[in-house]
C-alpha positions in Angstrom: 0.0 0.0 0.0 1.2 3.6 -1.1 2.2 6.1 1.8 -0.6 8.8 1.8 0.4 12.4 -0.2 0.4 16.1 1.1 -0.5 18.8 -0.9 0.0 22.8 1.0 -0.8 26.0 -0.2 1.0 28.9 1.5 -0.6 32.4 1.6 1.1 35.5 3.3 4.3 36.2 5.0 7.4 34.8 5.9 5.9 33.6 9.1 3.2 31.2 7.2 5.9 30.2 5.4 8.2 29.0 8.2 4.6 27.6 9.9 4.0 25.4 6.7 7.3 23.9 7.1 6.7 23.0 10.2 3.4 21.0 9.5 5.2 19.6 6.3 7.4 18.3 8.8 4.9 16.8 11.5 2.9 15.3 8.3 6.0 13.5 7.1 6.6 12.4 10.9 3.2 10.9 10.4 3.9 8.9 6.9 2.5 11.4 4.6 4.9 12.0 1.5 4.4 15.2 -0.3 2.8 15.6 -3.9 2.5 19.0 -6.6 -1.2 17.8 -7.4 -3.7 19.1 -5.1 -6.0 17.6 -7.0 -5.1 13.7 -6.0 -3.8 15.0 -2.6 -4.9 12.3 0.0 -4.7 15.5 2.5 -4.8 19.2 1.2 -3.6 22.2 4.0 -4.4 25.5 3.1 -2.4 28.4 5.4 -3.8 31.3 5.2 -3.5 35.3 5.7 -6.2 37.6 6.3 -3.7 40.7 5.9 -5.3 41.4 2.7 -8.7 40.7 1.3 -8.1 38.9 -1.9 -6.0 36.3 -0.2 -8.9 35.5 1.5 -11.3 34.9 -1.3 -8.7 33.3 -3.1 -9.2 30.1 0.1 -12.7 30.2 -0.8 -12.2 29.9 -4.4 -9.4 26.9 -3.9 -12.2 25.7 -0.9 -14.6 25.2 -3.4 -13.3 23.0 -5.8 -11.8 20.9 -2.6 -15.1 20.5 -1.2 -16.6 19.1 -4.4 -13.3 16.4 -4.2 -14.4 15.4 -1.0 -17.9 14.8 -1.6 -17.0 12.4 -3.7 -14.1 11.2 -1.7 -15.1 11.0 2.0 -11.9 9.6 2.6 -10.2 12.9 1.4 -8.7 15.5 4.5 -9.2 19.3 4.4 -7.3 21.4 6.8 -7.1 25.2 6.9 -4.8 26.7 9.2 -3.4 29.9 9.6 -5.0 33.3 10.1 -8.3 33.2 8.4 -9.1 30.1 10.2 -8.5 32.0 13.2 -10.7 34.6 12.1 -13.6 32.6 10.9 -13.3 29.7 13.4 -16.5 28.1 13.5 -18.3 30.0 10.7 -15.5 28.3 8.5 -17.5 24.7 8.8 -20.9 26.9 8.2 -19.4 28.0 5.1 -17.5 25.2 3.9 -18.9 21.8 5.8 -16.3 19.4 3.9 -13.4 20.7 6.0 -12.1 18.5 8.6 -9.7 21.0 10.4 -9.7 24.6 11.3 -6.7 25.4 13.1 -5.1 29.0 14.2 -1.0 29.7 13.9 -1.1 28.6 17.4 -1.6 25.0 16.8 0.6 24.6 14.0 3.1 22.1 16.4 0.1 20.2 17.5 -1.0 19.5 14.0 -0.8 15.8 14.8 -2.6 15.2 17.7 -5.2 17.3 15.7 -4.9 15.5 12.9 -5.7 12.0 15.7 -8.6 13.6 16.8 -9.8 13.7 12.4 -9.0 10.5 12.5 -11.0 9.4 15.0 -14.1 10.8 13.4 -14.2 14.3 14.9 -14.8 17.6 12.9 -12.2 20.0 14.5 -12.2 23.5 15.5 -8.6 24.9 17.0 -8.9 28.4 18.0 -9.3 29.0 21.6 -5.9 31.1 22.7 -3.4 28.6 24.5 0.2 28.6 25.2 2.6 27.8 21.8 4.8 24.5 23.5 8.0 24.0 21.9 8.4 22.3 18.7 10.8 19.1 18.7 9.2 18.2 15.4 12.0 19.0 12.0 10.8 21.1 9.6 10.7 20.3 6.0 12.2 23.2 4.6 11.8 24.6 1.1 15.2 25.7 0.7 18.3 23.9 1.9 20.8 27.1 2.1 18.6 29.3 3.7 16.5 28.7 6.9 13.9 30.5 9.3 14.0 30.3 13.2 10.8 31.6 14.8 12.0 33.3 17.8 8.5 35.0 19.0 5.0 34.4 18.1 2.2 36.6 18.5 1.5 40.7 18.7 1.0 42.6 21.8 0.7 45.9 19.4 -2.8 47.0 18.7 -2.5 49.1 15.2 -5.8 50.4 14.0 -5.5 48.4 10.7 -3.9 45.4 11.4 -6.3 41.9 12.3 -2.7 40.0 13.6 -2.8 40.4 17.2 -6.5 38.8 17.1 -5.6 35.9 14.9 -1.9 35.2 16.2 -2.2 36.1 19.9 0.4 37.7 22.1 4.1 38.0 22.2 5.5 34.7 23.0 9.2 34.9 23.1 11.0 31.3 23.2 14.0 30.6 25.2 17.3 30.8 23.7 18.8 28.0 24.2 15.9 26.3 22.8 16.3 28.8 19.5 20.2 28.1 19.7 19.8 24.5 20.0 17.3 24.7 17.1 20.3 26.6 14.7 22.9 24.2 15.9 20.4 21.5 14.2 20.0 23.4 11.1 24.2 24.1 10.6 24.5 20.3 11.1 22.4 19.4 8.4 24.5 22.2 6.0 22.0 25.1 6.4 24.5 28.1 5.9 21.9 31.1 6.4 19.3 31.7 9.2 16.5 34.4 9.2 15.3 34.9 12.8 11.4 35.8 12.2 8.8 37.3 14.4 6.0 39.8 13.9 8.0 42.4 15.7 11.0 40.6 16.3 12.6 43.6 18.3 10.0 43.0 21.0 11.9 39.2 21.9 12.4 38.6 25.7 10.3 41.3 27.0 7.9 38.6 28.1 10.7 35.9 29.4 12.0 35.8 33.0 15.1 36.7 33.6 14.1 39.6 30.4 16.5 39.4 27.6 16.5 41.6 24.1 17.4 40.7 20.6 20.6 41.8 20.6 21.5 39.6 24.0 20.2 36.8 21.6 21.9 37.8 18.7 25.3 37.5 20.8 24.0 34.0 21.9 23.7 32.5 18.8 26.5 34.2 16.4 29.5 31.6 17.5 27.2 28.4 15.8 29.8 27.4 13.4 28.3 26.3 10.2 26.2 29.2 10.2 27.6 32.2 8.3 24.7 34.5 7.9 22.2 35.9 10.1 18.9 37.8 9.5 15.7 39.0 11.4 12.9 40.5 10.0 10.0 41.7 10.7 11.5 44.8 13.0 9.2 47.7 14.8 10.3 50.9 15.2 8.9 51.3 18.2 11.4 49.2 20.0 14.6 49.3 17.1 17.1 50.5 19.6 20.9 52.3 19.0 22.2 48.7 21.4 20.7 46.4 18.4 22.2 48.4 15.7 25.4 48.7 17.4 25.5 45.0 17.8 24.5 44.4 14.5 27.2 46.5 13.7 30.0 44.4 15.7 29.0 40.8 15.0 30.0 40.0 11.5 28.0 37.2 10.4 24.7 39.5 11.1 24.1 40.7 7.5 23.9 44.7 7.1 20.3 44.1 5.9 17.3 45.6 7.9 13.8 45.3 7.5 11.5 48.4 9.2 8.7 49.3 8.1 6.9 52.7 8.0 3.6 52.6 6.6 3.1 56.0 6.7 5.1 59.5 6.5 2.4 61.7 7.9 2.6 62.0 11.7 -1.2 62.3 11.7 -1.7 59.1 9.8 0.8 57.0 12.0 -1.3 58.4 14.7 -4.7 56.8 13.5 -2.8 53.7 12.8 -1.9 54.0 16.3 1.6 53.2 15.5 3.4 54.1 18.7 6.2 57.0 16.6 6.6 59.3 14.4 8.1 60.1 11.4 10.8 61.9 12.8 11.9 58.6 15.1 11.6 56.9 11.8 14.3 58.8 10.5 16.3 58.6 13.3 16.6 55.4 13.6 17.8 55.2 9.8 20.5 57.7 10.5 22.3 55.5 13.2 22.1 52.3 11.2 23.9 54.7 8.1 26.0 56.0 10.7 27.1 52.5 12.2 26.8 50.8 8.7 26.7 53.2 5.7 26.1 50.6 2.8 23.0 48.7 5.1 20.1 48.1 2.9 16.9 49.3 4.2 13.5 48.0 3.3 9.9 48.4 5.0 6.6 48.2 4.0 4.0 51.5 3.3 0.4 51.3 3.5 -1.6 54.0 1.2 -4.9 54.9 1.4 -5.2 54.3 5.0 -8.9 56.0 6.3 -9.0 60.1 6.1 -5.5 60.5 4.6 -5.2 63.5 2.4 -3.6 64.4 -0.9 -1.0 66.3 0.9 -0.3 63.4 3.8 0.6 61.1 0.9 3.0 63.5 -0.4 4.7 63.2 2.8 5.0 59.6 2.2 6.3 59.8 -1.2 8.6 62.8 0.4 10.2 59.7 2.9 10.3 57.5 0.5 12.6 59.7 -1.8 14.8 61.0 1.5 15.6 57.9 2.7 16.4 56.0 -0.6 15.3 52.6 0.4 16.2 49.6 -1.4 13.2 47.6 -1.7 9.4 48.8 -0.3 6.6 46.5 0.2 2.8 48.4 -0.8 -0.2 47.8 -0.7 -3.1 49.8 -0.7 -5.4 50.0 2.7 -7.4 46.7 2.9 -10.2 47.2 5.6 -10.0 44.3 8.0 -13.0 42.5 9.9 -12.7 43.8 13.5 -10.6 46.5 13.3 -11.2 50.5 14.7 -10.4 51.5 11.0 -13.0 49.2 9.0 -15.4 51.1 10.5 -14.4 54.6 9.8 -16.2 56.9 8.1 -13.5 58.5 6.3 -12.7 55.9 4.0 -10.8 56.4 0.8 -12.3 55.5 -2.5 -10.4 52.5 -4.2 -9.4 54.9 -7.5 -8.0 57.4 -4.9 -6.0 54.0 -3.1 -5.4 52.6 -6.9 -4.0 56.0 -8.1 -1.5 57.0 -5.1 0.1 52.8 -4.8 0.6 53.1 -8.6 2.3 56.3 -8.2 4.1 55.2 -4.9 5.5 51.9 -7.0 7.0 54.2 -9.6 9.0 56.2 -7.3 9.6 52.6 -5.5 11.4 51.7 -8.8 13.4 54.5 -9.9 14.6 54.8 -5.9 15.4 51.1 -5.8 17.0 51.9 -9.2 19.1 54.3 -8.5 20.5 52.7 -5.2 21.3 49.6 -7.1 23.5 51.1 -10.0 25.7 52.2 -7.2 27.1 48.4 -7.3 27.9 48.1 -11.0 31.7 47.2 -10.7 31.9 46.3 -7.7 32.7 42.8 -6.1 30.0 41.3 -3.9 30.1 38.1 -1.8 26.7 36.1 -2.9 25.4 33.3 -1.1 23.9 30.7 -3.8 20.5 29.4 -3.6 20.2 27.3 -6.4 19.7 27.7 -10.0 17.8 30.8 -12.2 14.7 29.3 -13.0 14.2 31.6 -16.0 17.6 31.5 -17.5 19.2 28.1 -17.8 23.1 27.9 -16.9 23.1 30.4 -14.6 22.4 30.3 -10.7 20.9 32.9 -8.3 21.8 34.4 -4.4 21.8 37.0 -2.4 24.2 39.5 -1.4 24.3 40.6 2.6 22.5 43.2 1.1 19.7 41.3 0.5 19.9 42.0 -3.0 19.4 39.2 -6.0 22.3 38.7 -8.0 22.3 35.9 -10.6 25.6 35.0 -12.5 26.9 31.9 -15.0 27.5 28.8 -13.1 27.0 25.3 -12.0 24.1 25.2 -9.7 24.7 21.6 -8.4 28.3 22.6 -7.7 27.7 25.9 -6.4 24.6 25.9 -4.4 25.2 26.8 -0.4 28.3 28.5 -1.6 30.0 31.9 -0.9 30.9 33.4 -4.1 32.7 36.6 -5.3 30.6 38.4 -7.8 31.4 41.5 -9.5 28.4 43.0 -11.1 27.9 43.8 -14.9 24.4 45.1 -15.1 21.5 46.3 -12.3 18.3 46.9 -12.5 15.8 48.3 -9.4 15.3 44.6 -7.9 18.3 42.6 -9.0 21.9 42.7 -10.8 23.8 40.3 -13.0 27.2 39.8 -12.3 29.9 37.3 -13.3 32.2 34.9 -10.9 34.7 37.2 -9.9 37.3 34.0 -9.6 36.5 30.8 -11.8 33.5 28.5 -10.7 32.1 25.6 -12.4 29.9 26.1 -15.3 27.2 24.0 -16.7 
């Protein structure tokens, strides 16, 4: 008899991405073997984000066509984790009564003894808040170069838009030797890369006892040999302090890459979105990472759009965006969420007003990201490769410390996980070309 396939479909973040590997890996614990066709999937896991409103329907649509499967095929499992099965709970199996599992983020490491109670005949609903245990379960990760470490779950931040705090629950730092022990794993089995994720990872170890902070941690981990990178992501200015850039700034496998976001320029609007700073600390805190590292790369994320912002407020936006030259800058226009203060505001924006100013925020995106890039034609950069181009046989792809993409001519079997001089011959605003700066295999 054939093991049973795995079919997963990941919506959102980095954080549903690192949560999905997770379950890959309890569902290969449990015998499952993992298959591209959802459509003959003995179990199909959808993980889901409720940031945005079209990922949502898109669940629905891919619900629909599951649930006719399993009406046919009893023997068939459905599972929907992640935020919008936090969200929905309940009303989930009203809407869709095929499922067999609705489970929040927090039960992603209890997936199996969720998936025993399925078994045994029970339709099940995992929502209610409870504390995340940790996870002796291996991942099955997508990449084997490059691997995320959760180091805090949850929100404890209450920002006007946002639906996370209500679907992920609050700031639950784990210990660090438990994260330590957890990279130690990952540089024995070749990993070369970490990114340490949380929702706002700059929050970690406020909730522990003794207290520790991110940079403590970052000091903890950095001698893991094997390991020669380190990230984290996602950062909140409200707690990005001059100690964390400093030791960002002293530990050199920490890569001079840092994630921020904004959402906003106008001091009114971050006031509304109940942010917690202004535009002014925003700035500040870019000036001391330029100060202790002058060639960091700074990205963040902008909302537009958001509920009563003006012509003029948006300028201010597109004014920061300009100043500050940042490398890369996530957009999207304001997405009203189900039980948050701003959904119900009065002052909402029309969607060709939101349409108009992320088009014209994405243009000056591009020529910013442009310009900053061109800087690095000529120059030598150390690239860490991924594996191969996918669009452009014989050549493989990385990243610099930067963060930047970089593909170049070269053998992807021999040179995956490998640090590689690059100088580059070409940019453009969300990559460069370059060519092996010493000889490497070729295909």
């Amino acid at each position: 008899m054939s093991a049973p396939t795995y079919h997963t479909i990941t919506f959102g973040c980095q954080m549903n991405r690192a949560d999905s590997e997770r379950m890959a890996g309890i569902l290969e614990s449990l015998g499952y073997v993992a298959t591209d066709d959802e459509l003959q999937a003995d179990l199909v896991l959808y993980n889901t984000c409720t940031i945005r409103d079209n990922a949502e329907q898109k669940v629905y649509s891919y619900l629909g066509i599951q649930a006719q499967r399993k009406r046919q095929n009893p023997a068939l499992k459905l599972i929907v984790a992640g935020c919008v099965a936090q969200q929905e709970g309940e009303k989930l199996l009203r809407r869709v009564p095929e499922l067999d599992l609705v489970m929040g983020p927090q039960y992603v490491n209890r997936l199996g003894d969720l998936l025993a109670q399925v078994e045994a005949g029970q339709q099940v609903v995992a929502t209610d808040p409870i504390e995340i245990p940790e996870d002796i379960t291996k991942p099955r990760r997508d990449s084997q170069v490059t691997a995320w470490v959760n180091v805090i779950y949850g929100c404890n931040e209450r920002c006007t838009y946002c639906i996370v705090p209500s679907v992920r629950g609050l700031e639950q730092s784990r210990h660090p030797q438990a994260i330590r022990a957890e990279i130690e794993e990952i540089a024995k089995a070749g990993y070369r890369e970490v990114t340490l994720l949380g929702q706002n990872i700059d929050a970690y170890g406020r909730d522990l006892d003794p207290k520790i902070n991110l940079a403590s941690l970052l000091r903890f981990i950095h001698p893991v040999e094997g390991i020669e990178r380190i990230r984290f992501a996602t950062s909140h200015p409200r707690y990005f302090t001059e100690d964390l850039i400093a030791t960002c700034a002293e530990l050199p496998k920490v890569c001079e890459h840092f994630h921020i976001p904004f959402q906003a320029g106008n001091n009114e609007v971050l006031k509304r979105m109940r942010r917690g700073y202004t535009h002014e600390r925003y700035r500040q805190i870019i000036d001391l990472i330029r100060q202790y590292m002058p060639e960091a790369a700074i990205s963040a994320d902008a909302i537009v759009g958001f509920p009563g912002e003006t012509e003029a407020q948006f300028q201010e936006t597109l004014q920061l965006v300009q100043e500050i030259g940042f490398d890369l800058l996530n957009t999207a226009a304001y997405s009203p969420r189900p039980g948050t203060p701003a959904a119900d505001w009065p002052d909402q924006v029309s969607e060709a007003e939101k349409s108009d100013r992320l088009q014209r925020l994405n243009r000056l995106v591009t020529e910013v990201a442009a310009v900053r890039n061109a800087r690095f034609l000529g120059q030598v950069q150390e690239v860490l490769v991924e594996g191969p181009n996918p669009k452009q046989p014989g050549q493989v792809m990385g990243r610099t410390r930067g963060n930047r993409l970089v593909f170049f001519e070269g053998d992807p079997t021999q040179l995956k996980g490998s640090l590689v001089p690059v100088q580059i011959i070409a940019t453009r605003a969300f990559s460069l070309t370059g060519k092996a700066w010493l000889p490497v295999p070729s295909v």
